[in-house]
PDB file of N, CA, C, O and CB in Angstrom:
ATOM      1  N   UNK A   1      -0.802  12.138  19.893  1.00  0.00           N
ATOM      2  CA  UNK A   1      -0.362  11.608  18.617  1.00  0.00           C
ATOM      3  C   UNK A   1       0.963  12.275  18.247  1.00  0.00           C
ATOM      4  O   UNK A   1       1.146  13.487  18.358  1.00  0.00           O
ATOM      5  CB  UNK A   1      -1.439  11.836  17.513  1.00  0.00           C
ATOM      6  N   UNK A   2       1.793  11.484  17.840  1.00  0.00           N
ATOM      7  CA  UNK A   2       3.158  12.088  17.615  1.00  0.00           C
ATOM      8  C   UNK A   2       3.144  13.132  16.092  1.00  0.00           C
ATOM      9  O   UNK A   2       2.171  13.103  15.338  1.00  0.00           O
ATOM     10  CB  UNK A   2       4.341  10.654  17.475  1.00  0.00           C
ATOM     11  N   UNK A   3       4.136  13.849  15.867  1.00  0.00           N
ATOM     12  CA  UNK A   3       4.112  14.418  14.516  1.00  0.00           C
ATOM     13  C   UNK A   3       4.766  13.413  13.278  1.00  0.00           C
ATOM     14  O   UNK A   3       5.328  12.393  13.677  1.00  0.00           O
ATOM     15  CB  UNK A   3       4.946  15.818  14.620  1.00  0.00           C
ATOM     16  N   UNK A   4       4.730  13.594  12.183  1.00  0.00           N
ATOM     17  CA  UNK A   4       5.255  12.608  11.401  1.00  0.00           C
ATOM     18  C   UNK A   4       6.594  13.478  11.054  1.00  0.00           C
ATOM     19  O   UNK A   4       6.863  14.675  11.142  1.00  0.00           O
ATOM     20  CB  UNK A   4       4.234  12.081  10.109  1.00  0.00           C
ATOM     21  N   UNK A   5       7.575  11.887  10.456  1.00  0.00           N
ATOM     22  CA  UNK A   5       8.455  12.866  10.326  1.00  0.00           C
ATOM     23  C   UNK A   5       8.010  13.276   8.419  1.00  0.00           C
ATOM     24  O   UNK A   5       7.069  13.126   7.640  1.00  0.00           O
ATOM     25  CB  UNK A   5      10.252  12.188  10.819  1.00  0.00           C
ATOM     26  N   UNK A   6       9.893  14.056   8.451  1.00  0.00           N
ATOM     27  CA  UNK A   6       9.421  14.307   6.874  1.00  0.00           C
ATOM     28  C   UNK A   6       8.987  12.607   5.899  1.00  0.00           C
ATOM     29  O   UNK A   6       7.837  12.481   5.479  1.00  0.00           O
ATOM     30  CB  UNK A   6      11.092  15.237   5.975  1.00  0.00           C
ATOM     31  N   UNK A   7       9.569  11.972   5.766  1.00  0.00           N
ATOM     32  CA  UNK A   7       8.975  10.475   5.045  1.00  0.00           C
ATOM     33  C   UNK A   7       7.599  10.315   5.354  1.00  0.00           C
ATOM     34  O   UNK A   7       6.888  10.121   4.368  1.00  0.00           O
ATOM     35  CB  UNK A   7       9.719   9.026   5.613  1.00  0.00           C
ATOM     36  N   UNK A   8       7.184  10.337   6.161  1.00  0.00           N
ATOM     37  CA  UNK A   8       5.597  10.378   6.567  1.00  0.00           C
ATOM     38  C   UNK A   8       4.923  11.518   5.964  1.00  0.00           C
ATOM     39  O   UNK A   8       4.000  11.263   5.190  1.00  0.00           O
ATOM     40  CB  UNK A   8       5.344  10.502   8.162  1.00  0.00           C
ATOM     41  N   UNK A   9       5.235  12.766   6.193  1.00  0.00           N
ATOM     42  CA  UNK A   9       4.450  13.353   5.723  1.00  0.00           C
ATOM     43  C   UNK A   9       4.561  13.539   4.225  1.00  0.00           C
ATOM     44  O   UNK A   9       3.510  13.803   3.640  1.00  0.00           O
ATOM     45  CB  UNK A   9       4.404  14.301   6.389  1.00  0.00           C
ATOM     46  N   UNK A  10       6.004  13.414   3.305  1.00  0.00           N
ATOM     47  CA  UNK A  10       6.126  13.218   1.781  1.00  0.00           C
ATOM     48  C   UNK A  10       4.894  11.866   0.943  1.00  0.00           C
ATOM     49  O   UNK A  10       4.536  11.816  -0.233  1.00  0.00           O
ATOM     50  CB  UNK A  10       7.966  12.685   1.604  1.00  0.00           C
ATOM     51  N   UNK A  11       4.565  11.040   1.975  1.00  0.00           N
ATOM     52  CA  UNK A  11       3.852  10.033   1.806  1.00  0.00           C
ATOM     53  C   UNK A  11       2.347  10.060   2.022  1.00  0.00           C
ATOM     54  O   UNK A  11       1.513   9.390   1.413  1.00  0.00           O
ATOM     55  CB  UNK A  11       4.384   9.208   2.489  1.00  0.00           C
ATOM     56  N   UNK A  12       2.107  11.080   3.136  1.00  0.00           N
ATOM     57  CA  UNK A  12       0.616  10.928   3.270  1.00  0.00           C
ATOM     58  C   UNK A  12       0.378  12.527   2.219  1.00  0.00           C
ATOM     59  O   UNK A  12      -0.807  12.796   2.025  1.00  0.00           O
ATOM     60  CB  UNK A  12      -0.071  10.910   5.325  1.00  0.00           C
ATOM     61  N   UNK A  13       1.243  13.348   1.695  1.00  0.00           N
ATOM     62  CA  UNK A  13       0.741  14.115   0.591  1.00  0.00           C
ATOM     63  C   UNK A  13       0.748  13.342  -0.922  1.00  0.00           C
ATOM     64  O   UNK A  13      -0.052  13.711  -1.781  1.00  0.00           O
ATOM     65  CB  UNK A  13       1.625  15.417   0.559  1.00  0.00           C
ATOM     66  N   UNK A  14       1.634  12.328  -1.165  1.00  0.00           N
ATOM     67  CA  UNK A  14       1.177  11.825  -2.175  1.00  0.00           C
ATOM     68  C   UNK A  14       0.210  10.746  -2.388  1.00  0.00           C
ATOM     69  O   UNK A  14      -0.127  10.316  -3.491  1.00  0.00           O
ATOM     70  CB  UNK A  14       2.011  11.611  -2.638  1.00  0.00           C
ATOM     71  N   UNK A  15      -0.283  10.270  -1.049  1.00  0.00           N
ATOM     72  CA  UNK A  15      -1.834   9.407  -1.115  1.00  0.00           C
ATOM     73  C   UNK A  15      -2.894  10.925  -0.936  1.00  0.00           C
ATOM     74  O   UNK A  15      -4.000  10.868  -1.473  1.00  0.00           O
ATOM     75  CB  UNK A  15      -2.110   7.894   0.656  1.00  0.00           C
ATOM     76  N   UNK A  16      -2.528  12.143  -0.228  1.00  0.00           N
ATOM     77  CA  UNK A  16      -3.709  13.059  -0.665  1.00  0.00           C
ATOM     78  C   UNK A  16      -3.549  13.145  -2.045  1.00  0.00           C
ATOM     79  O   UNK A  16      -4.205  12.241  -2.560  1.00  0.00           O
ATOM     80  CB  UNK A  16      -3.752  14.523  -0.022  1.00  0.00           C
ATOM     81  N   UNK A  17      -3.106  13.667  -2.687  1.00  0.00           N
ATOM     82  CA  UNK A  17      -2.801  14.451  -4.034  1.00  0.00           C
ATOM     83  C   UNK A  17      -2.972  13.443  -5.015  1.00  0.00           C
ATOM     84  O   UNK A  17      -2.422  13.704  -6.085  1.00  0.00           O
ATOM     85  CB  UNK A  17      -1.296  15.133  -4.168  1.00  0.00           C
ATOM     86  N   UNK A  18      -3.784  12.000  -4.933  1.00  0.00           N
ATOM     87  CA  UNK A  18      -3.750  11.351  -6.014  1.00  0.00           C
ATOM     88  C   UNK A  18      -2.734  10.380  -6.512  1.00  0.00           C
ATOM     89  O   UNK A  18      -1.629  10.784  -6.872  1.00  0.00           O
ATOM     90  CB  UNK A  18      -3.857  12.138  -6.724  1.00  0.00           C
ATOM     91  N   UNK A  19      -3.098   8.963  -6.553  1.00  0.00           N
ATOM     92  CA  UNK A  19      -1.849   8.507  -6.645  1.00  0.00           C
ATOM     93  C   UNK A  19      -2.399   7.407  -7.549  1.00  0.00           C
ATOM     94  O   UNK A  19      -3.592   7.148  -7.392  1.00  0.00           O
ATOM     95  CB  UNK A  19      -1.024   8.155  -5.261  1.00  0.00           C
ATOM     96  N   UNK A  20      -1.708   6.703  -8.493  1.00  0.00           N
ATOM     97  CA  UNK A  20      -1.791   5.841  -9.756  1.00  0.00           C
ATOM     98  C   UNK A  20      -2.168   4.436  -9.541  1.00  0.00           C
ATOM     99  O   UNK A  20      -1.139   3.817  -9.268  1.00  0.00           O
ATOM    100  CB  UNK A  20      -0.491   5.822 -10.469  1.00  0.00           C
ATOM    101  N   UNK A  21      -3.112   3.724  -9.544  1.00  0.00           N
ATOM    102  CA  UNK A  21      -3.314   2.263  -8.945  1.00  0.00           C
ATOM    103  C   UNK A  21      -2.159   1.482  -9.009  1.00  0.00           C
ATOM    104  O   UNK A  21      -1.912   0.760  -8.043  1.00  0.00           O
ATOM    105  CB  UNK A  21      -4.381   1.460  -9.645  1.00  0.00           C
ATOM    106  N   UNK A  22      -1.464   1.492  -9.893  1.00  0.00           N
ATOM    107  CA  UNK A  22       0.078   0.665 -10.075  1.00  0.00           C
ATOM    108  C   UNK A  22       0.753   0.687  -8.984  1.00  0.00           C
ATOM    109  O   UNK A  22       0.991  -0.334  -8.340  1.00  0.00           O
ATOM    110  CB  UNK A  22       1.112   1.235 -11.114  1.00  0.00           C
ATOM    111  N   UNK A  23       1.086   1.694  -8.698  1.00  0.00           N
ATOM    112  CA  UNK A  23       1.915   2.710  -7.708  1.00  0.00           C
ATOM    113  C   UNK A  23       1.202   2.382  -6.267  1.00  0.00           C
ATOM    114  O   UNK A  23       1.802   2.386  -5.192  1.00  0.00           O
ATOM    115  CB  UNK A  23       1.730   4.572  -8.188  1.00  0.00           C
ATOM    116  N   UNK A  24      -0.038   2.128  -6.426  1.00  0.00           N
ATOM    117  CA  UNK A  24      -0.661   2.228  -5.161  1.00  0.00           C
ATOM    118  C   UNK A  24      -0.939   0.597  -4.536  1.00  0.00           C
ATOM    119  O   UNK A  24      -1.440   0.174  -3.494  1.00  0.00           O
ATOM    120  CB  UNK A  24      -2.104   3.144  -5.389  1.00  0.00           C
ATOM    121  N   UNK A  25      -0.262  -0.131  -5.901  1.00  0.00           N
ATOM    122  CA  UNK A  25       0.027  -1.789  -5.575  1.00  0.00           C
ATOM    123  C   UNK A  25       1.383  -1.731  -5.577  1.00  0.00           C
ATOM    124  O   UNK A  25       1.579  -2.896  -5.923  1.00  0.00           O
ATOM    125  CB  UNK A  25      -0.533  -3.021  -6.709  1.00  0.00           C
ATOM    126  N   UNK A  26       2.162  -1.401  -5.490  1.00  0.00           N
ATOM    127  CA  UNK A  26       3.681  -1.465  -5.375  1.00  0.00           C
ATOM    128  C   UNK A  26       3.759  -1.374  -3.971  1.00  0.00           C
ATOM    129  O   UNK A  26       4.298  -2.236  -3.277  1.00  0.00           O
ATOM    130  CB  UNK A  26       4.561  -0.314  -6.153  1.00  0.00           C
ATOM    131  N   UNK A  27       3.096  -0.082  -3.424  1.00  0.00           N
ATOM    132  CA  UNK A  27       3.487   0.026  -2.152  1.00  0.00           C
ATOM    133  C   UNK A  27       2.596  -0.399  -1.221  1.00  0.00           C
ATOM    134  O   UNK A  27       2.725  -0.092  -0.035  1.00  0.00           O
ATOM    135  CB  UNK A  27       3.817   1.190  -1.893  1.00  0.00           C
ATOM    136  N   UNK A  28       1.701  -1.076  -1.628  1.00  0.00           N
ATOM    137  CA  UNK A  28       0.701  -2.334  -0.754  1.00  0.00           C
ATOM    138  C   UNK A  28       1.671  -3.818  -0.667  1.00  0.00           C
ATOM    139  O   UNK A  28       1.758  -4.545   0.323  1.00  0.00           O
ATOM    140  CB  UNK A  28      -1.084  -2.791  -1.880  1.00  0.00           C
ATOM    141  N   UNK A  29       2.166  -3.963  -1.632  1.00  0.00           N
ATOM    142  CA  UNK A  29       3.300  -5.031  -1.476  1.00  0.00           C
ATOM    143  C   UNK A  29       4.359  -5.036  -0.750  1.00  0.00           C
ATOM    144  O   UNK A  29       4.878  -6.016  -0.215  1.00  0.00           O
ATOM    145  CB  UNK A  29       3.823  -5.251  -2.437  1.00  0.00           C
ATOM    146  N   UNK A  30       4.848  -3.467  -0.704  1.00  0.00           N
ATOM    147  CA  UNK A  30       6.129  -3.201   0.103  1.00  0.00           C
ATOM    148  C   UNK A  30       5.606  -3.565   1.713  1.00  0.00           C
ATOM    149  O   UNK A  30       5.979  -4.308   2.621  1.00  0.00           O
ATOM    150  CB  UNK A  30       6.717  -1.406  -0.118  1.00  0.00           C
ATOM    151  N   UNK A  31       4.743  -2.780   1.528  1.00  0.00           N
ATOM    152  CA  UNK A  31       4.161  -2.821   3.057  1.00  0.00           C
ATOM    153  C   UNK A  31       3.883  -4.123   3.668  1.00  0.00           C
ATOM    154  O   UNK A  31       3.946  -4.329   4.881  1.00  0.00           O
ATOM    155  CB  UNK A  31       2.834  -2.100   3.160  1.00  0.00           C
ATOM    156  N   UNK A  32       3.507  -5.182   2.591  1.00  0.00           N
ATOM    157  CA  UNK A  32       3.371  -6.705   3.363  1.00  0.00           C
ATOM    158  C   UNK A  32       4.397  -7.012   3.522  1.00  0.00           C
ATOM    159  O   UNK A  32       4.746  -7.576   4.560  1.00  0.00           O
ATOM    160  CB  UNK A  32       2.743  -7.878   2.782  1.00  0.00           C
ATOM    161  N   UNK A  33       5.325  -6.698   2.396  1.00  0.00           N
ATOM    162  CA  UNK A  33       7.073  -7.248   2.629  1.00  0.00           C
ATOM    163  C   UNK A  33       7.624  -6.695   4.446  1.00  0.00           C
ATOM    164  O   UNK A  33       8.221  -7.344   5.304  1.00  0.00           O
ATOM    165  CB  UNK A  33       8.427  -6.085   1.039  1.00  0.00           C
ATOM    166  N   UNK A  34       7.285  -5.760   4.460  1.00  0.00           N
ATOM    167  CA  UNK A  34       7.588  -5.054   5.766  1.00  0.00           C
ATOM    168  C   UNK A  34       7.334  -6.109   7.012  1.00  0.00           C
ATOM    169  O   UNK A  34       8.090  -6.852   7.637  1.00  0.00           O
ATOM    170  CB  UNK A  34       6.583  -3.669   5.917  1.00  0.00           C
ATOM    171  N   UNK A  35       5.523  -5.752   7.100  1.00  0.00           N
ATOM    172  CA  UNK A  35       5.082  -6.582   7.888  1.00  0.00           C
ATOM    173  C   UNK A  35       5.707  -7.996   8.283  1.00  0.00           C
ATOM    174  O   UNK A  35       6.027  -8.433   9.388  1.00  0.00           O
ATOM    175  CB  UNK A  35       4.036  -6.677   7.457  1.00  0.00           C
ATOM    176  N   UNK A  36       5.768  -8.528   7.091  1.00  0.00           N
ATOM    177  CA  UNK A  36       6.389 -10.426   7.172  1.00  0.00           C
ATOM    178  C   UNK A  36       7.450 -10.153   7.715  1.00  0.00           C
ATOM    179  O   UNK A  36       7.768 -11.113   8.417  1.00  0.00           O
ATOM    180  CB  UNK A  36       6.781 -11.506   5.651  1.00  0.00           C
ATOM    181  N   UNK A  37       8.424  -9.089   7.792  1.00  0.00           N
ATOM    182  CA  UNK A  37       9.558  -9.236   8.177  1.00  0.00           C
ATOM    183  C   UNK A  37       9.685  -8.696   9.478  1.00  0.00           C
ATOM    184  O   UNK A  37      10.786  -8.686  10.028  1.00  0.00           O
ATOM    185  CB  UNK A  37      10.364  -8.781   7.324  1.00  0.00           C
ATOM    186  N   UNK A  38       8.492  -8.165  10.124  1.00  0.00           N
ATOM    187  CA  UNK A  38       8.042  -7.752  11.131  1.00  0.00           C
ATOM    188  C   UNK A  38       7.461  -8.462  12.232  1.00  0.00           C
ATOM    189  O   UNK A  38       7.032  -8.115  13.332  1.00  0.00           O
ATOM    190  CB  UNK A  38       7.421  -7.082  10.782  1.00  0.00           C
ATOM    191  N   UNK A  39       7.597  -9.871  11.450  1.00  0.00           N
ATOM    192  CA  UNK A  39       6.775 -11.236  11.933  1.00  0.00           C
ATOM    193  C   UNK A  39       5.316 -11.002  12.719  1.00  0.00           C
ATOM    194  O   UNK A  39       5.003 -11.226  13.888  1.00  0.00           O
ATOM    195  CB  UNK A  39       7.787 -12.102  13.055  1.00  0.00           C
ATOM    196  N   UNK A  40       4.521 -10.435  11.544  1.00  0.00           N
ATOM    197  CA  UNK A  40       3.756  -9.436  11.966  1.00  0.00           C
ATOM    198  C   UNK A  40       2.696 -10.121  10.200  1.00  0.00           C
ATOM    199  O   UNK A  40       2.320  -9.345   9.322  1.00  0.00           O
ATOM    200  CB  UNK A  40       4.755  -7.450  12.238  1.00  0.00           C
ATOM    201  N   UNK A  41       2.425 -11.954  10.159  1.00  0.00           N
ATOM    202  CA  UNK A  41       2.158 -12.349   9.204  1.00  0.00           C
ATOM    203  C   UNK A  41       0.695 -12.243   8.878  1.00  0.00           C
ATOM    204  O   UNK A  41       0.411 -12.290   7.681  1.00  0.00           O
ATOM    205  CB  UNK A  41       2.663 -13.395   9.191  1.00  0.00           C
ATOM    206  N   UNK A  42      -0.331 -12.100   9.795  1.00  0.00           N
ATOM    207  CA  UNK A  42      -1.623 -11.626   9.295  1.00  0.00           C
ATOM    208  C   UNK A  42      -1.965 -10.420   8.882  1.00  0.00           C
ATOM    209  O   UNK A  42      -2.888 -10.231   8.090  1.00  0.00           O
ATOM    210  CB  UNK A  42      -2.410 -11.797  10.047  1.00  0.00           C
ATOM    211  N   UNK A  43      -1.249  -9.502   9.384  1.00  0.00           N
ATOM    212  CA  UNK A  43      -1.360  -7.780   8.839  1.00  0.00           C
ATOM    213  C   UNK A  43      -0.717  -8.439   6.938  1.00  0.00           C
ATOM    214  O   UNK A  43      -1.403  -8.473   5.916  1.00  0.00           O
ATOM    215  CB  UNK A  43       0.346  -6.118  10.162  1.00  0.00           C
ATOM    216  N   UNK A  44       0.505  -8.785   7.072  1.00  0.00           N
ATOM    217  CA  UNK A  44       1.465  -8.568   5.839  1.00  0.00           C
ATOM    218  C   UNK A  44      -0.032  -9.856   4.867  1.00  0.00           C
ATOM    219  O   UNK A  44       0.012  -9.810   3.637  1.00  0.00           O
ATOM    220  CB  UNK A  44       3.868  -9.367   6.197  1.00  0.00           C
ATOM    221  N   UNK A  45      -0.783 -10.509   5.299  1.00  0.00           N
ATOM    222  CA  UNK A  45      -1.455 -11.586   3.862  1.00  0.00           C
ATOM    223  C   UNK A  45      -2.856 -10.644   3.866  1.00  0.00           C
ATOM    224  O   UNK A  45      -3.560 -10.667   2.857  1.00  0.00           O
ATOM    225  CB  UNK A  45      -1.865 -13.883   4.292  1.00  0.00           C
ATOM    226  N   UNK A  46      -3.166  -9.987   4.784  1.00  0.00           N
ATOM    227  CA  UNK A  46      -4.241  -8.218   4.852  1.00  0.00           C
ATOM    228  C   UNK A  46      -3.671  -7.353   3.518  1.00  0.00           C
ATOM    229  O   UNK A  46      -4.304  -7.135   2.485  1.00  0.00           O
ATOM    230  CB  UNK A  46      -3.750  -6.867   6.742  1.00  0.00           C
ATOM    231  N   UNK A  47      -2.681  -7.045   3.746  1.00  0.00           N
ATOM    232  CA  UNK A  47      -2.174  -5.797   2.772  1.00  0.00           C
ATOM    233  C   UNK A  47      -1.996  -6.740   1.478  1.00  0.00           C
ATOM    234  O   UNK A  47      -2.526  -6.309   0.454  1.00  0.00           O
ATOM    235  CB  UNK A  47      -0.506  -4.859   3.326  1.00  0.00           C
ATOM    236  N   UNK A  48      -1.278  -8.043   1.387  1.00  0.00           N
ATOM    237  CA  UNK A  48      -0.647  -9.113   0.123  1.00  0.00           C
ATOM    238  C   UNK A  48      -2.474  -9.536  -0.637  1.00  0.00           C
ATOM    239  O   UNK A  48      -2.712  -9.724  -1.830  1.00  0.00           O
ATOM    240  CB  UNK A  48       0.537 -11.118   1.109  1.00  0.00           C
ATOM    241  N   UNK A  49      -3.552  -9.582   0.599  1.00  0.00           N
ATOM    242  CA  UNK A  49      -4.822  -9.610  -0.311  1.00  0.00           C
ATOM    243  C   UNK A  49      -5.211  -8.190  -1.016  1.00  0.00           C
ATOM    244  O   UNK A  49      -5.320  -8.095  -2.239  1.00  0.00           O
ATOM    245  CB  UNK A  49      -6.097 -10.078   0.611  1.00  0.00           C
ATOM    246  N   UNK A  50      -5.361  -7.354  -0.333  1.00  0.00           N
ATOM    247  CA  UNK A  50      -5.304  -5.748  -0.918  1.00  0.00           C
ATOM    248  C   UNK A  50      -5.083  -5.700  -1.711  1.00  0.00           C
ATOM    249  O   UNK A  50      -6.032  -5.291  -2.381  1.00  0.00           O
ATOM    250  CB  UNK A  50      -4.664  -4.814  -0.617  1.00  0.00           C
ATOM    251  N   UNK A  51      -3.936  -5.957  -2.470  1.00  0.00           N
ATOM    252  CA  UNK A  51      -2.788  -5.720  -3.232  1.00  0.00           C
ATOM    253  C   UNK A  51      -3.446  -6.566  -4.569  1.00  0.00           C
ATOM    254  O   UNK A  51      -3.739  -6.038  -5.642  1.00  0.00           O
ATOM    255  CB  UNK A  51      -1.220  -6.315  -2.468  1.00  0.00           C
ATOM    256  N   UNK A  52      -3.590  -7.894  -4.255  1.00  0.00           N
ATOM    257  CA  UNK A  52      -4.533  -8.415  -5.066  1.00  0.00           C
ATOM    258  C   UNK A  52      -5.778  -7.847  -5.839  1.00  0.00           C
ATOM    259  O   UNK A  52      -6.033  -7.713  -7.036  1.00  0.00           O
ATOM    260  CB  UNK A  52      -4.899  -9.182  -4.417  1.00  0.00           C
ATOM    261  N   UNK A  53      -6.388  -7.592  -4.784  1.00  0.00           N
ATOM    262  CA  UNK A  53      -7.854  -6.955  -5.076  1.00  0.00           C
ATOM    263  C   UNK A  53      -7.717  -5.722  -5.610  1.00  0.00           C
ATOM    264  O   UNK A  53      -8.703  -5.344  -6.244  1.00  0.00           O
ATOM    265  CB  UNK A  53      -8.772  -6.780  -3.849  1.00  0.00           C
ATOM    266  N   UNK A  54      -7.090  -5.211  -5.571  1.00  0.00           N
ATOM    267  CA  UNK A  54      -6.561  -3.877  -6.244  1.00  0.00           C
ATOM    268  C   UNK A  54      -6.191  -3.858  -7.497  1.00  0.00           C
ATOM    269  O   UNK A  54      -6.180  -2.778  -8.087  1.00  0.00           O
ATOM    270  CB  UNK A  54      -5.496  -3.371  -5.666  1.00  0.00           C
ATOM    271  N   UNK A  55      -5.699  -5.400  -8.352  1.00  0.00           N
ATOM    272  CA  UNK A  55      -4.877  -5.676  -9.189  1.00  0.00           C
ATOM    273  C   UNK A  55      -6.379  -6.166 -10.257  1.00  0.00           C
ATOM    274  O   UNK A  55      -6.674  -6.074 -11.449  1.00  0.00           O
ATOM    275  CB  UNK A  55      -3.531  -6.812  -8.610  1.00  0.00           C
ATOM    276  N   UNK A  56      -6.998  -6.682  -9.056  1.00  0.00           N
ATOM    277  CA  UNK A  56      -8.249  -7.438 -10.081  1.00  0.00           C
ATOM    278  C   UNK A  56      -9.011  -6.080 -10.642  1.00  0.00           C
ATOM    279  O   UNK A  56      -9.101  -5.821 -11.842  1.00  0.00           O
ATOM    280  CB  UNK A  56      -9.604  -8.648  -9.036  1.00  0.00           C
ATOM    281  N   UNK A  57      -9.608  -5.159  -9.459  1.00  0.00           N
ATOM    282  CA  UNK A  57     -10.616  -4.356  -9.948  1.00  0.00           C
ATOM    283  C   UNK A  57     -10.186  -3.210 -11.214  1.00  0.00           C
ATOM    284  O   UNK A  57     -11.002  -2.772 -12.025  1.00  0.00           O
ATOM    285  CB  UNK A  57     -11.156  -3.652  -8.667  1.00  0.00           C
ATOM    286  N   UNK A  58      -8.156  -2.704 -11.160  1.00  0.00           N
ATOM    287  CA  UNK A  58      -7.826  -2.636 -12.027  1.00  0.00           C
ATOM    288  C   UNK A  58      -7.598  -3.201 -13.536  1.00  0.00           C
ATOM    289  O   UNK A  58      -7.377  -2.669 -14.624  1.00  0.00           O
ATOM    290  CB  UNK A  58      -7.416  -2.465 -11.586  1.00  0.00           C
ATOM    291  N   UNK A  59      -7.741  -4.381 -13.128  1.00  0.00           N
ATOM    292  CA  UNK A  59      -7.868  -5.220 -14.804  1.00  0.00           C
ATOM    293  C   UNK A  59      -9.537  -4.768 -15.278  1.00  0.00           C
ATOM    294  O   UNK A  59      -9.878  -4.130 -16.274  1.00  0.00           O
ATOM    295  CB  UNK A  59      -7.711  -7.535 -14.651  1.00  0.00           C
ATOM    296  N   UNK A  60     -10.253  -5.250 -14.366  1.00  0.00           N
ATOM    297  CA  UNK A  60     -11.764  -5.419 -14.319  1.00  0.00           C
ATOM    298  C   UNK A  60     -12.259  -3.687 -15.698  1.00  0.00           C
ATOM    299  O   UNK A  60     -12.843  -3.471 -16.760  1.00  0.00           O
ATOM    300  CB  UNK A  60     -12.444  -5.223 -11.972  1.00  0.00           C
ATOM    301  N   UNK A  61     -11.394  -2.872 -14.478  1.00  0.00           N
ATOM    302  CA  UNK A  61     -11.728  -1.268 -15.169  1.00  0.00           C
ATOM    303  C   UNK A  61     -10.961  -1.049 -16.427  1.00  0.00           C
ATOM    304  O   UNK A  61     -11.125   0.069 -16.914  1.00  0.00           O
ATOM    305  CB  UNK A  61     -11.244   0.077 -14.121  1.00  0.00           C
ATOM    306  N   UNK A  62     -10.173  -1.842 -17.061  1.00  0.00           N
ATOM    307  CA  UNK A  62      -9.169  -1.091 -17.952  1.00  0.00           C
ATOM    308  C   UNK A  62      -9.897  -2.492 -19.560  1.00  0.00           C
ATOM    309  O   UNK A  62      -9.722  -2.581 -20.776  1.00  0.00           O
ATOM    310  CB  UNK A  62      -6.773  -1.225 -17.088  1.00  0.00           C
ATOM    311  N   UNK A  63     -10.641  -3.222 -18.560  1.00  0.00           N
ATOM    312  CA  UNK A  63     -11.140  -3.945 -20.144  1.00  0.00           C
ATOM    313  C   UNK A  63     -13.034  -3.425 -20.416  1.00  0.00           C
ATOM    314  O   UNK A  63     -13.635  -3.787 -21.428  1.00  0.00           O
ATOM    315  CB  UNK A  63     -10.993  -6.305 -19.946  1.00  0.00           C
TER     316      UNK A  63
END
């Protein structure tokens, strides 16, 4: 397994350390944006449903 670089590892300490559902749909979106452009379209509508479902169970919890 390779080492990460620094961006990788600035990233997998702020998914350890807790990270804000908002925040944690922003970059579920980025990541499909990625994918699609990666032509890589079933991973990117995987992460674009995520992203969704993430959005619902947050409404779900905040009413």
């Amino acid at each position: 397994m390779r080492e990460l670089d620094s961006e990788e590892q600035e990233l997998l300490e702020q998914l350890n350390g807790g990270l804000p559902t908002d925040e944690l749909i922003v970059m579920v979106r980025d990541l499909a944006q990625v994918l699609t452009k990666e032509g890589l379209a079933i991973r990117a509508r995987v992460a674009e449903t995520a992203a969704d479902r993430l959005e619902q169970l947050s409404a779900a919890r905040a009413n």
